[in-house]
C-alpha positions as a Python dict, from the first residue, in 0.01 Angstrom:
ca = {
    (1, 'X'): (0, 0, 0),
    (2, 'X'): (196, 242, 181),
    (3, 'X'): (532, 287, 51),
    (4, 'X'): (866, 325, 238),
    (5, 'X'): (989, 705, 274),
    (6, 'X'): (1379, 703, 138),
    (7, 'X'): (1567, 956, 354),
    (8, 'X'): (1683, 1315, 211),
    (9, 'X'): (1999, 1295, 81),
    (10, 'X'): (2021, 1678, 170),
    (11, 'X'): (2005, 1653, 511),
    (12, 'X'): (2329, 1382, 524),
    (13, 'X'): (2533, 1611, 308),
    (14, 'X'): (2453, 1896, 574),
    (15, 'X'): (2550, 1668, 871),
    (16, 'X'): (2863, 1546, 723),
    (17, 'X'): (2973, 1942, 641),
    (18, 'X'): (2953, 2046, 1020),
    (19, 'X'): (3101, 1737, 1091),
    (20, 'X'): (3402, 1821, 879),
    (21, 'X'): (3401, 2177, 983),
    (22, 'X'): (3374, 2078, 1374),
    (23, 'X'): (3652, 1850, 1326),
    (24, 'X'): (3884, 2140, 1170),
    (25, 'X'): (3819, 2411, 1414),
    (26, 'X'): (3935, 2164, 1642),
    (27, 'X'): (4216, 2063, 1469),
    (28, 'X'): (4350, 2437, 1472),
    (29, 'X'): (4256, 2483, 1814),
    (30, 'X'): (4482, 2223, 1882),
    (31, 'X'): (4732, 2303, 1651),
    (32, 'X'): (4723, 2657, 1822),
    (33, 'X'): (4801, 2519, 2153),
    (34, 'X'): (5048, 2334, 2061),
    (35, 'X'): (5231, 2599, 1899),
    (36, 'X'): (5173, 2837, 2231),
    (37, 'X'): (5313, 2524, 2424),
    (38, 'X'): (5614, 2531, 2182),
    (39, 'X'): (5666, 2898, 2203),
    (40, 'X'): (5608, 2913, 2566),
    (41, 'X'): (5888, 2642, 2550),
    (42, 'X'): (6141, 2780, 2395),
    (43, 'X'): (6087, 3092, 2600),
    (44, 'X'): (6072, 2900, 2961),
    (45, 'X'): (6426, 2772, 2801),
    (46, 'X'): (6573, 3113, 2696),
    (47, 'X'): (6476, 3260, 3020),
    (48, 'X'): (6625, 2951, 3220),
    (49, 'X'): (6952, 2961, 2975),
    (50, 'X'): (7024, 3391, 3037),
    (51, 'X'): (6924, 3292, 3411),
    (52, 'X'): (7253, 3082, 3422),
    (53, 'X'): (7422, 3299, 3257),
    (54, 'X'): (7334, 3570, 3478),
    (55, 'X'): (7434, 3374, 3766),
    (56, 'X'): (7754, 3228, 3628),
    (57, 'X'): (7828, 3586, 3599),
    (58, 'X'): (7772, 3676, 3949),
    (59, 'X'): (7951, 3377, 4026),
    (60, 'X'): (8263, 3490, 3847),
    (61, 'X'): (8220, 3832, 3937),
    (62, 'X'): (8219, 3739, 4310),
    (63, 'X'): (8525, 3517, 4244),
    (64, 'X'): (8732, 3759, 4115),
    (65, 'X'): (8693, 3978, 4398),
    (66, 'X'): (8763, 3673, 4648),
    (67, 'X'): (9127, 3634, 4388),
    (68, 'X'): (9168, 4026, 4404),
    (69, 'X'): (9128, 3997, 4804),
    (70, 'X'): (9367, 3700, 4808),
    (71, 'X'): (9603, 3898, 4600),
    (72, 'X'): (9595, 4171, 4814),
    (73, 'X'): (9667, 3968, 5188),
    (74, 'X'): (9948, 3759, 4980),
    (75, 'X'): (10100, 4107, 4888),
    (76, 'X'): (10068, 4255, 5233),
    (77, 'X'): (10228, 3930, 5356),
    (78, 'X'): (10547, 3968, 5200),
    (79, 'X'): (10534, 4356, 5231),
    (80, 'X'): (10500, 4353, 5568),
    (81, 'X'): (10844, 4211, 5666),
    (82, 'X'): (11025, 4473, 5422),
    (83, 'X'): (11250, 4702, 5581),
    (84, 'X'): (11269, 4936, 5258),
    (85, 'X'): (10971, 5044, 5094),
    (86, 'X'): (11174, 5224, 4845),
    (87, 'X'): (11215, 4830, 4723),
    (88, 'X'): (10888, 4766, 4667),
    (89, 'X'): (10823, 5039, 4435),
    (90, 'X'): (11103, 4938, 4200),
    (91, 'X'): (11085, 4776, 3920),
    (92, 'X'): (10733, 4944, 3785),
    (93, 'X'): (10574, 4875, 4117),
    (94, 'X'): (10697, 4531, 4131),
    (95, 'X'): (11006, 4474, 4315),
    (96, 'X'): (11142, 4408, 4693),
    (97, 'X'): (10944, 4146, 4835),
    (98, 'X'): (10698, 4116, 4600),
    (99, 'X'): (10931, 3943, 4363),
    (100, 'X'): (10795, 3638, 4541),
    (101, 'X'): (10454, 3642, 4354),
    (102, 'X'): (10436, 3498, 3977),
    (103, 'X'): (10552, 3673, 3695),
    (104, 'X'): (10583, 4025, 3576),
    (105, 'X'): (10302, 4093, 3322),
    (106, 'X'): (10153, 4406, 3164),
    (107, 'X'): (9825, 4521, 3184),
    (108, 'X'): (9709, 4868, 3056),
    (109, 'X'): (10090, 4961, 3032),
    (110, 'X'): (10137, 4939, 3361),
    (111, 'X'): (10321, 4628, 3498),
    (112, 'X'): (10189, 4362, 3748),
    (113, 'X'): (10281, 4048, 3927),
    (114, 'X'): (10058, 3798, 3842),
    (115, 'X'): (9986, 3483, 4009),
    (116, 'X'): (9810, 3229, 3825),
    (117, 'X'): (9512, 2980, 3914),
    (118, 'X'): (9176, 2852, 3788),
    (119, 'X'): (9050, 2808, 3451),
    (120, 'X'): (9158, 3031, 3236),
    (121, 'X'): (9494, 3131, 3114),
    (122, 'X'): (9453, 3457, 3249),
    (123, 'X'): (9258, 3356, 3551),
    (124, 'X'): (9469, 3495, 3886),
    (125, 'X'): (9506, 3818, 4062),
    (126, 'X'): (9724, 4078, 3941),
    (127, 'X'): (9971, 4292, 4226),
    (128, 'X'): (10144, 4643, 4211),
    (129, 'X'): (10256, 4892, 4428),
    (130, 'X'): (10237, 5272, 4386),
    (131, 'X'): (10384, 5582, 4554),
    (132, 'X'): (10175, 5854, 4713),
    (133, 'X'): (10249, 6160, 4595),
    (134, 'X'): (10431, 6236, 4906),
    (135, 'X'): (10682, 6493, 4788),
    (136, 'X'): (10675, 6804, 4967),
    (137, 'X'): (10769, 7006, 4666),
    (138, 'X'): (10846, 6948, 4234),
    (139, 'X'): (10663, 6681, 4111),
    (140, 'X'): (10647, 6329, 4233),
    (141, 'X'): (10886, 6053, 4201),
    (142, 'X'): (10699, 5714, 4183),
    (143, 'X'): (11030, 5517, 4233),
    (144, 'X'): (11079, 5718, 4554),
    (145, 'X'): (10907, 5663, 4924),
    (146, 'X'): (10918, 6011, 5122),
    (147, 'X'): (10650, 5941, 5418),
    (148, 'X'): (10711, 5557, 5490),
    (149, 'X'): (10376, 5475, 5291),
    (150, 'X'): (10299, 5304, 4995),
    (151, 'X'): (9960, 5178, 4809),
    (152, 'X'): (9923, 4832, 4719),
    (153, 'X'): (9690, 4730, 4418),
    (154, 'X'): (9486, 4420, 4335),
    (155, 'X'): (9362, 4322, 4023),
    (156, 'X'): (9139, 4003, 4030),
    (157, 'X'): (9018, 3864, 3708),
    (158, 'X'): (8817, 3500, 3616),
    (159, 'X'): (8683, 3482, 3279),
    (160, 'X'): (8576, 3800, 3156),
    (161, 'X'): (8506, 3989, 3537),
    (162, 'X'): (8762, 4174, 3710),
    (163, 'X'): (8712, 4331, 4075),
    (164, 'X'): (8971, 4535, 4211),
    (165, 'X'): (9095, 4636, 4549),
    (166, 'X'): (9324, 4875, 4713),
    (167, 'X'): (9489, 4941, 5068),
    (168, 'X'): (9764, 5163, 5190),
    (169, 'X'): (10068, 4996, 5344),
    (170, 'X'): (10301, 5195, 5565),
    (171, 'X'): (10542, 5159, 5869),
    (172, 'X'): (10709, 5356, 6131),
    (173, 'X'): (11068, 5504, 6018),
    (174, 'X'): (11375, 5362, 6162),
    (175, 'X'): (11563, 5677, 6178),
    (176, 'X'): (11375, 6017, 6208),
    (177, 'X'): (11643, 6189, 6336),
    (178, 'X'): (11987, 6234, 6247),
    (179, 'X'): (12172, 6152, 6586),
    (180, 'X'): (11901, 6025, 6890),
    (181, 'X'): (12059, 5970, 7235),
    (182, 'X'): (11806, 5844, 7475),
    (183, 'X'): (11916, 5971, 7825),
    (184, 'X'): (12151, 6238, 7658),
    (185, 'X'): (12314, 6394, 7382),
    (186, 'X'): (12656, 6556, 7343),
    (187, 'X'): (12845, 6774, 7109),
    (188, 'X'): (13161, 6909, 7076),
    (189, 'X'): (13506, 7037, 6927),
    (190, 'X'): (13306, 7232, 6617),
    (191, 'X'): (13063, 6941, 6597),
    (192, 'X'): (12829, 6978, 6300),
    (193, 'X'): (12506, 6800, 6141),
    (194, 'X'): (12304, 6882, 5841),
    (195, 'X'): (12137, 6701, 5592),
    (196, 'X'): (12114, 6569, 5238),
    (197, 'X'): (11941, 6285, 5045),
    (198, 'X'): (12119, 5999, 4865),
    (199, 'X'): (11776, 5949, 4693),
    (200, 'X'): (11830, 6214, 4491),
    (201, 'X'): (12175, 6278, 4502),
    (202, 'X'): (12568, 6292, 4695),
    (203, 'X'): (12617, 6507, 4980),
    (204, 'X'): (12776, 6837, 4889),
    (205, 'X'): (12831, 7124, 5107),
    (206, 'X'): (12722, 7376, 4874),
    (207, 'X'): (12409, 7164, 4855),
    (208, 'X'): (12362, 7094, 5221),
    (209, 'X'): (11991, 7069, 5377),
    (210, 'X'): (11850, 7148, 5706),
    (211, 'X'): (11694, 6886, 5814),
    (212, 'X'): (11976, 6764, 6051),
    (213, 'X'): (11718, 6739, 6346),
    (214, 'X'): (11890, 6594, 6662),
    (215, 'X'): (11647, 6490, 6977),
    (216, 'X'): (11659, 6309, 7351),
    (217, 'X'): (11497, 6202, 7624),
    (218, 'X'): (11723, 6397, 7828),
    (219, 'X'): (11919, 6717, 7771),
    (220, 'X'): (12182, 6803, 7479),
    (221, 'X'): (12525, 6948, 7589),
    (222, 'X'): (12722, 7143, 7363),
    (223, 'X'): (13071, 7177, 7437),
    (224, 'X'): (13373, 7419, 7357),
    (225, 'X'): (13213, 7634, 7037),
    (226, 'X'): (13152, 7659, 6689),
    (227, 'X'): (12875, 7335, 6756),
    (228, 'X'): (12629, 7399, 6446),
    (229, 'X'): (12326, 7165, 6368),
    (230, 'X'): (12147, 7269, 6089),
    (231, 'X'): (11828, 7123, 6195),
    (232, 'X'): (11616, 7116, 6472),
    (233, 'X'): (11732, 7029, 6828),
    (234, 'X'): (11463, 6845, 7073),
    (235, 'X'): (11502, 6792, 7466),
    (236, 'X'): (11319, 6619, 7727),
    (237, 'X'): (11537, 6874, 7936),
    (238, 'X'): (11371, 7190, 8077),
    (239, 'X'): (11722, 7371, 8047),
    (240, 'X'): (11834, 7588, 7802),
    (241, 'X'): (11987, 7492, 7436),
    (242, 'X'): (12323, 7642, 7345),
    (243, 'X'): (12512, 7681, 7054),
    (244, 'X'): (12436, 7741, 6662),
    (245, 'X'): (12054, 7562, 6595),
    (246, 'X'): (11927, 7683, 6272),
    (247, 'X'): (11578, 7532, 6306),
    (248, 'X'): (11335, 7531, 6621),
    (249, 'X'): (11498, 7467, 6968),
    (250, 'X'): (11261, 7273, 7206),
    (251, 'X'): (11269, 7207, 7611),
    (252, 'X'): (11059, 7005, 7784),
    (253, 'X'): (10922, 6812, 7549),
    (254, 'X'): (10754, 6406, 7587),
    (255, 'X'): (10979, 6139, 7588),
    (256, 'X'): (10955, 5915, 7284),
    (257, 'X'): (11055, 5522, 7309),
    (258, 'X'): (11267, 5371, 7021),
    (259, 'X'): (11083, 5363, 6710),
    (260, 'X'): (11166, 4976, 6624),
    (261, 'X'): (11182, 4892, 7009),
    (262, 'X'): (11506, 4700, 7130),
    (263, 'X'): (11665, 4414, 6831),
    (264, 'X'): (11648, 4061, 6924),
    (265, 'X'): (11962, 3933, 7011),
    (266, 'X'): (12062, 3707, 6683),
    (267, 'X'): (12288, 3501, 6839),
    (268, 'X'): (12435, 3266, 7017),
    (269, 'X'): (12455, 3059, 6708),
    (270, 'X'): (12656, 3349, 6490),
    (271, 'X'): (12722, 3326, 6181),
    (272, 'X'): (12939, 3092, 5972),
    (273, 'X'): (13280, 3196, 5813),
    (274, 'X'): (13063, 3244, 5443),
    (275, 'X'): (13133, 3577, 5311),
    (276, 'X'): (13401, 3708, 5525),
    (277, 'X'): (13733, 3800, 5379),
    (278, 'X'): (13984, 3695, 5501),
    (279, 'X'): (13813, 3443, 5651),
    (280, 'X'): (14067, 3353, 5943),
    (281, 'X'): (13928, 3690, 6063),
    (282, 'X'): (13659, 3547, 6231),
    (283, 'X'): (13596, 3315, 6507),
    (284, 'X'): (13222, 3116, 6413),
    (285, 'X'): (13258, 2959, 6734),
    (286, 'X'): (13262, 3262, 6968),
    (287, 'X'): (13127, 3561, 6686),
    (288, 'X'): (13392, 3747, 6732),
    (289, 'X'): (13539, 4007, 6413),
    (290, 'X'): (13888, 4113, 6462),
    (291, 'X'): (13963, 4372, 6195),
    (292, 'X'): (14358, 4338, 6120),
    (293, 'X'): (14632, 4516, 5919),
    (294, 'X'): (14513, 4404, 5622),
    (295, 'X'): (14098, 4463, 5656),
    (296, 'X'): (13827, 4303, 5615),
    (297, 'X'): (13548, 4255, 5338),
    (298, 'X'): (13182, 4162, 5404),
    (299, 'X'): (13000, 4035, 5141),
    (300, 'X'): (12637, 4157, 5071),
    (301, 'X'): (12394, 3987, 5315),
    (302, 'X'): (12298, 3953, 5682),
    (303, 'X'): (12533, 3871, 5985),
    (304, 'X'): (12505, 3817, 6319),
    (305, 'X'): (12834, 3895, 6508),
    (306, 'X'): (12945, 3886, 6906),
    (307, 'X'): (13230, 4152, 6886),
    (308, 'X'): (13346, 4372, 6565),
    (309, 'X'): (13672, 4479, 6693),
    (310, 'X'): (13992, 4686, 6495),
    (311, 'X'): (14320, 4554, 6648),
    (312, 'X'): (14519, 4777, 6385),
    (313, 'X'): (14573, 5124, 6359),
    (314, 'X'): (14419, 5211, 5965),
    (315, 'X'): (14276, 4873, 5971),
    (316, 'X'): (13940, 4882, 5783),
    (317, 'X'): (13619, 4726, 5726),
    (318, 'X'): (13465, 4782, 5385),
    (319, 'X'): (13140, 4718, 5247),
    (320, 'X'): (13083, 4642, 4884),
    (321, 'X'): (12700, 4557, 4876),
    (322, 'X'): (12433, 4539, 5068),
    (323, 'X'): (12494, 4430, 5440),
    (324, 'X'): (12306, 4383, 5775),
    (325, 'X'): (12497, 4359, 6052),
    (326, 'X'): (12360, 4221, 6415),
    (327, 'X'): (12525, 4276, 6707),
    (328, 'X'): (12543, 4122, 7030),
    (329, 'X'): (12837, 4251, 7212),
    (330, 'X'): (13075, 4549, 7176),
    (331, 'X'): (13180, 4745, 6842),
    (332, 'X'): (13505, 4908, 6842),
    (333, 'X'): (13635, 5116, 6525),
    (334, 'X'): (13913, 5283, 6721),
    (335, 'X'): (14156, 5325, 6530),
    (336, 'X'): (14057, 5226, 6171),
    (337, 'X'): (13750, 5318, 6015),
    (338, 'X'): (13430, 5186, 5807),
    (339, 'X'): (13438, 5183, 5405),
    (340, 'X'): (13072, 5186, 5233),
    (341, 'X'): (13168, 5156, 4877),
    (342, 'X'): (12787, 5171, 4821),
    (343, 'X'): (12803, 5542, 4953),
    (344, 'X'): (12444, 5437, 5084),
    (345, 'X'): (12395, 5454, 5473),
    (346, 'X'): (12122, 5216, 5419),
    (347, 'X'): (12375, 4958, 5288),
    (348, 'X'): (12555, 4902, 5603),
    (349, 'X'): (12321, 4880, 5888),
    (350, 'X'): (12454, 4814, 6250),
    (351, 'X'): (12182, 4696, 6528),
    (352, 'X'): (12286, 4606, 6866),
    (353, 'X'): (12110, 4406, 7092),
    (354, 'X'): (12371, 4467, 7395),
    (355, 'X'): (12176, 4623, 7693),
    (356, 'X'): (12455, 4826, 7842),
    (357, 'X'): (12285, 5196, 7878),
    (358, 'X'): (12547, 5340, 8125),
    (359, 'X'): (12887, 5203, 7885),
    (360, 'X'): (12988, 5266, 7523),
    (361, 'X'): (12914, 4975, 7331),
    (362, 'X'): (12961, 5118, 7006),
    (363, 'X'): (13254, 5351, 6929),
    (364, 'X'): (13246, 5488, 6533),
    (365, 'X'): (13491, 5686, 6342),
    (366, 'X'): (13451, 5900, 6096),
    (367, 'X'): (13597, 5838, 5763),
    (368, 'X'): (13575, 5967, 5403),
    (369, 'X'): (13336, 5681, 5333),
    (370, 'X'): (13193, 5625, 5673),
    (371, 'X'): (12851, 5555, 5529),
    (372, 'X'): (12651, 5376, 5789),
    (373, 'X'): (12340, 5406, 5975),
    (374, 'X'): (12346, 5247, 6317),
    (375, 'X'): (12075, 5162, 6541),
    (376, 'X'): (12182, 5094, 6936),
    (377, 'X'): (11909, 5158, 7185),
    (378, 'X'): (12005, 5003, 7509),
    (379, 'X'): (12403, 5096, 7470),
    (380, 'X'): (12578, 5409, 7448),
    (381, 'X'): (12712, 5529, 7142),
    (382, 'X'): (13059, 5726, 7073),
    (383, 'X'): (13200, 5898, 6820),
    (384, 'X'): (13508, 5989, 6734),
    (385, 'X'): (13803, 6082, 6519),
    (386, 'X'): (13665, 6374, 6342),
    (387, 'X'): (13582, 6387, 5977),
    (388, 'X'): (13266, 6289, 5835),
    (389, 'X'): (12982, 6005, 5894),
    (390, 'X'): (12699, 5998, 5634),
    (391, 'X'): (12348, 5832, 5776),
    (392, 'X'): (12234, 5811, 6166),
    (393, 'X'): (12315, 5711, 6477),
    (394, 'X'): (12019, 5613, 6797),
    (395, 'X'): (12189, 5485, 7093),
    (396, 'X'): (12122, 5495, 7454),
    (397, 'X'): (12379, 5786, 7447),
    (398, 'X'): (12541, 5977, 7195),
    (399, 'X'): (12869, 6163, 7242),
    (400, 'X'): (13001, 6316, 6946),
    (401, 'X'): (13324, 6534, 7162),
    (402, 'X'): (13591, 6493, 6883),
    (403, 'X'): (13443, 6715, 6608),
    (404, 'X'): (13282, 6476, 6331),
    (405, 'X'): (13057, 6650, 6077),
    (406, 'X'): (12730, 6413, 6060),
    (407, 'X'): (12509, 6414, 5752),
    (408, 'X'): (12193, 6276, 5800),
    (409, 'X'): (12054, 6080, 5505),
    (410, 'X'): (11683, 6155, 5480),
    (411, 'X'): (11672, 5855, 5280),
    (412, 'X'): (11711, 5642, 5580),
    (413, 'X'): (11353, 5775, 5679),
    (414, 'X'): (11246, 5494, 5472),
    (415, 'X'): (11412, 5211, 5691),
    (416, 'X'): (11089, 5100, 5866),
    (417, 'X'): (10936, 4877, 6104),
    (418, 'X'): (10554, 4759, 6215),
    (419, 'X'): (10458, 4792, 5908),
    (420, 'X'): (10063, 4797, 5887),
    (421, 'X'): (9776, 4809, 5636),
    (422, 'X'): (9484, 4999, 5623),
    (423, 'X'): (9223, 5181, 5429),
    (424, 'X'): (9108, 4841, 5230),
    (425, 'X'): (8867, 4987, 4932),
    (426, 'X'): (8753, 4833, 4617),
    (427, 'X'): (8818, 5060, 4382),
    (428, 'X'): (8538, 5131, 4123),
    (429, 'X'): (8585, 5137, 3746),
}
């Protein structure tokens, strides 16, 4: 009989071995891929997580130039409706107008106005302004404002990224010229005008500059003698300049229009008795000064007057502060005088809004503080009683016939008007 083969037991050991060892290589195949996946993983996350941090970066980055910009227009804002420059570059770079932004702060030792907003603490823009360099000679002054221009500086910072920008802020000056008579210009009875500058110091003689420059749109008349104007003289006139003129003497030469053009007339309503001493002195109803026997006192701040009238011989009006004083009708010192305790022109400030060209609206008097700087452009201007007047004077006309020694205050140069920016940069680290 034929016997059953068994199977060989060889054979099924074989088979199960590549059986096993299939099974593993595929088990580390797959384990392989899975830890590719996983690496790829964590890599596809790293890369997404410095992606967002790369744009949250340029995010902030492009904030902080959008704060520095908005630091910048708030600054030029307030700047622009300064009359002074000189104040804005007091206090470190931080005074005048832009006392209206934030809080003083220091960065880098220098010091800033910083407005807060956003997240952080330290989130905002940061504002300063900085002098030129516009001394002619020595070394600069950064408190001091020679050329009517200024820089203004932006710091804008959000989270760790600052941007910063920069733009040069300056305006036309006021008073260029010591004495300015539009459709003429007189001197006489040993007339003089020179020059100093209460920035840096009082007027001496001894110390006396030149830069008493006198112009108009028509001619200047000198008369009697011993007329001296240390300074140059400037005429629209094709005639001939007489008399003592230290600097350059000029005929012919282009009309020029008032610098600030004519002031606004402030009133009808004037202002209220506040300030005035004594205060039955004044008339709120009709704006009319009367300067008695016993004086008056303004307080520092602005007023807008109808007539400023002396009705007593000595009478005076003095000046303790800071004081702007608009004008719609006559001014008449005759007689008494002006007091600046200040001894700064720029502290008592006249304009006149009365368009009278052919009459003298304003008559001055000199005095031994006569510090005043008076701005007339549609009236005539008069000036009399000899001794001295520290500032300027631009009227319609200006006849100085009684001998008063003018010292123009180069300071006053910094008394500006359409003020302007321009040259916007960012500014680089």
């Amino acid at each position: 009989m034929w016997k059953r083969r068994r199977p060989s037991t060889d054979g099924d050991v074989i088979g199960r071995g590549r059986v096993r060892r299939e099974r593993g290589s595929a088990l580390v195949v797959v384990l392989m891929v899975v830890a590719a996946l996983a690496f790829l993983g964590v890599m596809a996350a790293r890369s997404v997580r410095s992606e967002l941090q790369i744009t949250q970066k340029d995010v902030n980055t492009q904030k902080a130039l959008s704060a520095a910009e908005a630091g910048l227009n708030h600054a030029y804002d307030l700047v622009k409706s300064t009359t002074n420059l000189n104040n804005e570059l007091g206090s470190s770079g931080t005074g005048g107008t832009l006392s209206g932004i934030g809080s003083v702060v220091t960065l880098n030792g220098a010091s800033y106005r910083f407005r807060a907003f956003g997240g952080g603490s330290s989130d905002g823009y940061y504002v300063q302004a900085t002098d030129d360099y516009d001394e002619t000679s020595g070394a600069n002054n950064s408190s001091v404002d020679m050329n009517q221009r200024i820089y203004l500086t932006s710091r804008g910072r959000v989270g760790t990224s600052e941007r910063v920008v920069m733009a040069a802020v300056g305006g036309t000056s006021k008073f260029p010229y010591g004495l300015f008579g539009d459709s003429g210009l007189t001197l006489g009875g040993g007339s003089k005008v020179d020059s100093y500058d209460s920035r840096v110091g009082s007027y001496t003689v001894a110390t006396a500059g030149s830069a008493g420059d006198i112009r108009t749109n028509g001619a200047i008349n000198f008369n009697g003698s011993n007329n001296v104007v240390n300074g140059n003289a400037t005429q629209a006139s094709s005639s001939g300049i007489g008399d003592t003129v230290t600097g350059t003497k000029t005929s012919s030469a282009s009309s020029i229009t008032a610098p600030c053009g004519a002031p606004a007339a402030c009133g009808p309503v004037y202002s209220p008795n506040g300030g005035i001493t004594p205060a039955n002195s004044y008339n709120p109803g009709s704006g009319d000064l009367s300067i008695g026997s016993s004086g008056v006192s303004l307080a520092s701040g602005t007023y807008c007057f109808h007539t400023v009238t002396v009705t007593a011989n000595g009478a005076a009006l003095t000046i303790t502060g800071a004081v702007v004083m608009n004008v719609t009708g006559a001014v008449d010192f005759t007689g008494g005088s002006a007091i600046n305790t200040t001894a700064s022109p720029s502290n008592f400030q006249i304009n006149s809004s009365l368009n009278s060209p052919g009459t003298d609206g304003i008559v001055l008097t000199g005095g031994t503080q006569a510090h005043m700087a008076v701005y007339a452009p549609n009236t005539g201007i008069k000036i009399t009683g000899g001794s001295d007047i520290w500032g300027a004077v631009w009227g319609a006309s200006v006849k100085n016939t009684g001998g008063t020694w003018i010292h123009y205050d180069q300071a006053l140069q910094g008394l500006v008007c359409g003020t302007g920016m321009s040259g916007w940069h960012e500014v680089r680290n």
